[in-house]
N, C-alpha and C positions, 0 to 999 in steps of 0.2 A: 504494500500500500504506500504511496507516494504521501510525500508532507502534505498537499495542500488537502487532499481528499482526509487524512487525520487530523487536519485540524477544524477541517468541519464539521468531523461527527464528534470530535471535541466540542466545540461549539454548541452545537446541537442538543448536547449532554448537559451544560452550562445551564443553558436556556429550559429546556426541561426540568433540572435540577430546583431552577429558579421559580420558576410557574408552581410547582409541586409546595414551595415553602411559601410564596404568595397565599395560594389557596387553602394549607392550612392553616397561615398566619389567623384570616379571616372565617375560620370557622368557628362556628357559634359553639358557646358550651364550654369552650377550653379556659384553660387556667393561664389567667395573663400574667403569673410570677411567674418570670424563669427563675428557673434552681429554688424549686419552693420548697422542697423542704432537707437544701441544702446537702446533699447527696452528693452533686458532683464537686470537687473539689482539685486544686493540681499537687502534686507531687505525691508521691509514696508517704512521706513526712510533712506535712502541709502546716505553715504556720499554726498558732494557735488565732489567727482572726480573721474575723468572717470576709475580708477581701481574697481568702485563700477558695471561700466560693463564691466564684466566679458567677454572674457580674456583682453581686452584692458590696457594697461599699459601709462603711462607716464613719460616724463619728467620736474621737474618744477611741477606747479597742473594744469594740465589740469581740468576746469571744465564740472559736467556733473550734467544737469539740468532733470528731471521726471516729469517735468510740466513749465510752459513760466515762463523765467529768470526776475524777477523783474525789472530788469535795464532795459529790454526788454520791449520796450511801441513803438513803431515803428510800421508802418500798415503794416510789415512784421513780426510784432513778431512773436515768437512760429517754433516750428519747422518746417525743410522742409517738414515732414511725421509723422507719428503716435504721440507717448505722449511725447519722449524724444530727446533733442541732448548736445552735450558739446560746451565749447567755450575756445578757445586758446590766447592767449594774448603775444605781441611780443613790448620789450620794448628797451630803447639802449643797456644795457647790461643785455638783459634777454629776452629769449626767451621758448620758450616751443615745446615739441613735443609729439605725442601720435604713439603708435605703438602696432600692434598685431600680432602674429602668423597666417599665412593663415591655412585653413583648410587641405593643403596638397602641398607639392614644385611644386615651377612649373618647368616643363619641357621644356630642352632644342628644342633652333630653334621655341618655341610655340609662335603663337601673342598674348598679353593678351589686354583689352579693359577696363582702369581704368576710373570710374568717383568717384565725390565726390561734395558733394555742400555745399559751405562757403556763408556767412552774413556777414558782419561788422555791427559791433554797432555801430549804430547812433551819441554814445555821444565822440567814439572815436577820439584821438586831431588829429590823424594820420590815412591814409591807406600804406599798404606796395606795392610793385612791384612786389613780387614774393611768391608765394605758390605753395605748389607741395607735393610729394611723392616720395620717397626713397624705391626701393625694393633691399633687404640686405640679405646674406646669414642669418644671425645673429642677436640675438637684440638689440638695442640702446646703447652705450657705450661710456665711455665719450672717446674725443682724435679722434673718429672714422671720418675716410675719407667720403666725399659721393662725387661719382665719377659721373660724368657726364653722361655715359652709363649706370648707374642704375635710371638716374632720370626722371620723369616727372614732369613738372612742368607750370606755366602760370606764363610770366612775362610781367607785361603791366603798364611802364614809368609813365603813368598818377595815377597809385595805383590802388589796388583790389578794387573797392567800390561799385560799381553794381547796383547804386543808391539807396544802402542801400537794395538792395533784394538779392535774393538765386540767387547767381552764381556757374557752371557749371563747374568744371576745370575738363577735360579730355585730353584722352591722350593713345596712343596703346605704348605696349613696347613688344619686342622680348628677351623674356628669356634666359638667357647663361646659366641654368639649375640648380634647387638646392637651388631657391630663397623660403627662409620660411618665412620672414617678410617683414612687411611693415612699412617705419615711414613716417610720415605727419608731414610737418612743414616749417621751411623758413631755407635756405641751403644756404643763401649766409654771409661771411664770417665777414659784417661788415652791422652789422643790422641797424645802426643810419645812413647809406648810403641807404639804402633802405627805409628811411620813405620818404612819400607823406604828406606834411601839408593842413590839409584842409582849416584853416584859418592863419591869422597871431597870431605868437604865444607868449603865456605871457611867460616872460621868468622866470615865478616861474611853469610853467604849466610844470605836469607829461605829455611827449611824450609814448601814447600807442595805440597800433591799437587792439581791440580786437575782434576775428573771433570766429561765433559761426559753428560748424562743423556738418553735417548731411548726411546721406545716401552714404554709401561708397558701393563701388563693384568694382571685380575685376571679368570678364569674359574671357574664352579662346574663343577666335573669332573663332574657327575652329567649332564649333557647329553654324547651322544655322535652328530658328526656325520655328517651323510648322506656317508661315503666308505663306497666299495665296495671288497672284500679278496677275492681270490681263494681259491674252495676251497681250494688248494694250504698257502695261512697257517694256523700249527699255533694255536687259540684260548690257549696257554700261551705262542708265542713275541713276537706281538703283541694286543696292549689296543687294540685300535680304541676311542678316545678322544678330548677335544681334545688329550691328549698321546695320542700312537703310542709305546710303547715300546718298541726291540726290548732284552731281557735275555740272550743266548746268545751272543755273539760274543766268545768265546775264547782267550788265543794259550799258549803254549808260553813254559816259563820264558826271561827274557830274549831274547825272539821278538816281531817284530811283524809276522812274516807270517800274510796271510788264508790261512785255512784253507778247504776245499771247502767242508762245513758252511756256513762265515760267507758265502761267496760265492753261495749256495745263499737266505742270509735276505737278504741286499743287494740280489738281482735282484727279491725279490719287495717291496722295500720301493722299488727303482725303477718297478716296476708299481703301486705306491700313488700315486708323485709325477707319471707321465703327467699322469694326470687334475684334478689338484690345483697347477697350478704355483706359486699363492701360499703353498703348504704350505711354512714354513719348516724345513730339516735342521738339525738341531745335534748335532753328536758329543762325546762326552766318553769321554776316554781314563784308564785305572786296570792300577795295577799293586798287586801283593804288599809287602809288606813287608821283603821277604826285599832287601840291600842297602842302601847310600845312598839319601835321597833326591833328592838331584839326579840321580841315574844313572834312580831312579825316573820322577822327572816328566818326564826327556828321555824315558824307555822309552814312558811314558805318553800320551805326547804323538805319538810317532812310529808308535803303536800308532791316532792317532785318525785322524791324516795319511793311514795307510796305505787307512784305507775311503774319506776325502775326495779320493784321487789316484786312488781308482778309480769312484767316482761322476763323478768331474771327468771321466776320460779318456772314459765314456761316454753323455758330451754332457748332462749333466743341468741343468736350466735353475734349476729349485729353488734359491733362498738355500740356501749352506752354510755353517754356521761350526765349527771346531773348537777344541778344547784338550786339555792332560795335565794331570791334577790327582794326579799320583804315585798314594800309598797312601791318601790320605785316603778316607771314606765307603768301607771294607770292609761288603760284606754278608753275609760270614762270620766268624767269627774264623781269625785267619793261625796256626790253631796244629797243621795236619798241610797236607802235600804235595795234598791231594782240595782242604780250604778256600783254598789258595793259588790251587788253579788258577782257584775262582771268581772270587776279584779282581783274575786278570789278566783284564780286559776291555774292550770298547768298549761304551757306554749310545749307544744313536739314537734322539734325539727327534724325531718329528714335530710340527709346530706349524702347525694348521689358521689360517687368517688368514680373520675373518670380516669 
């Protein structure tokens, strides 16, 4: 074969090559974090920070761990998924952020569908109130604004600490168009206002909360995947989506027992997860207003437990995670006995895994 005719079907290879990465670039469904959950990484020995995966940047040294962080001896050590994750650390005056480039901008008026799931270290002196994510035209710079309407984020008074397991922070955002990055980190303006003390503190003791960070994705919700729902499923009580939401699960003032009703939407969102075993559960538990909040967020909490010991008890293989986040994110106002009973509730998300 003569040069010119190989360098055409070179060519031709190129351009094919290209077309093929266009067209998945822009297929719906997909997860816009490259290297989400930090997997690839270069060299045999790769630094200990997250610029070792690749494209992930930081600010401060974000660390990033290829195998369970030594400091990591907790019965959740190790990461949320496969071999690797990082860990961030957030002190009085020093905190950290990690940020990457999404695969491709997002588009205006789009709803996107963020998760990401944090740890705290067990030996940390402190948990913080607030973690989130920043979606930015631009990358991380020092001086930069983060404006409310670019943020997501979880903010919960008592601190992040999940009883020391993999918490869930999510969250949908609707794109103003043209968004390339994203940064992770703590956004509020006076970090030593935002620590949570776990014990009383020595007053020669380093104040540090440090979060180990794993499995990030950003989905366009307008893609809705190939699962199949049984006639039986009422089109208001589940959103066949990449999130499944079930909204109707109920309970009775200071009550966390399932009601028939709820046991009735449970059985048919166990007939979702047959077919789907990498479909991740996540439960989130809510209460009223009505009391303390601590009485809440136990109520809250014991209310999310309640559907997780019954999916548990029959045999469901599906990732489950739970929590109570008391009265926060009311969907009603708590201001008659009908609005109350809305916000005694359990939220079930389903999370398709592509």
């Amino acid at each position: 074969m003569n040069n010119s005719k190989l360098q055409m079907r070179v060519m031709l290879l190129c351009v094919l090559w290209l077309f093929n990465i266009a067209a998945f670039a822009q297929m719906p469904g997909k997860n816009l974090i490259p290297n989400s959950g930090f997997e690839l990484y270069k060299g045999r020995n790769p630094k200990g920070i997250v610029t070792s995966a690749k494209p992930w940047q930081n600010v401060g040294t974000v660390d990033f761990f290829n195998k369970t962080d030594v400091k990591d001896t907790s019965v959740y050590k190790g990461p949320h998924s496969g071999k690797c994750y990082v860990g961030m650390r957030f002190q009085k005056k020093y905190k950290e952020y990690a940020y990457v480039k999404l695969t491709e901008p997002l588009k205006k008026g789009r709803e996107y569908y963020f998760t990401m799931y944090v740890r705290l270290l067990d030996v940390s002196t402190v948990s913080i109130k607030q973690l989130g994510v920043y979606f930015s035209d631009s990358p991380f710079k020092m001086g930069m604004i983060f404006n409310s309407e670019g943020l997501i984020d979880t903010t919960y008074k008592g601190g992040l600490n999940g009883g020391f397991g993999w918490m869930p922070i999510t969250g949908k955002y609707v794109a103003h168009g043209g968004e390339k990055f994203i940064i992770i980190g703590n956004f509020t303006t006076n970090t030593k206002e935002d620590f949570v003390k776990k014990k009383k503190w020595d007053i020669f003791e380093l104040k540090e909360a440090f979060y180990y960070l794993d499995d990030v994705s950003l989905i366009d919700t307008s893609y809705v995947p190939p699962v199949k729902v049984k006639d039986s499923v009422k089109k208001d009580t589940i959103i066949v989506h990449k999130l499944i939401e079930v909204k109707t699960l109920y309970f009775e003032n200071s009550s966390y027992k399932l009601q028939k009703n709820s046991i009735i939407i449970i059985e048919q969102i166990m007939a979702l997860c047959k077919g789907n075993p990498s479909m991740e559960i996540e439960i989130k538990g809510y209460a009223d207003n009505q009391g303390g909040e601590p009485l809440n967020l136990q109520l809250s909490k014991e209310r999310a437990r309640s559907v997780y010991d019954y999916l548990k008890n029959k045999s469901i293989a599906n990732p489950i995670i739970y929590d109570g986040y008391g009265s926060v994110s009311p969907i009603a106002p708590n201001d008659t006995p009908e609005n109350r009973a809305k916000n005694r509730r359990v939220e079930i998300y389903l999370i398709k895994k592509f």
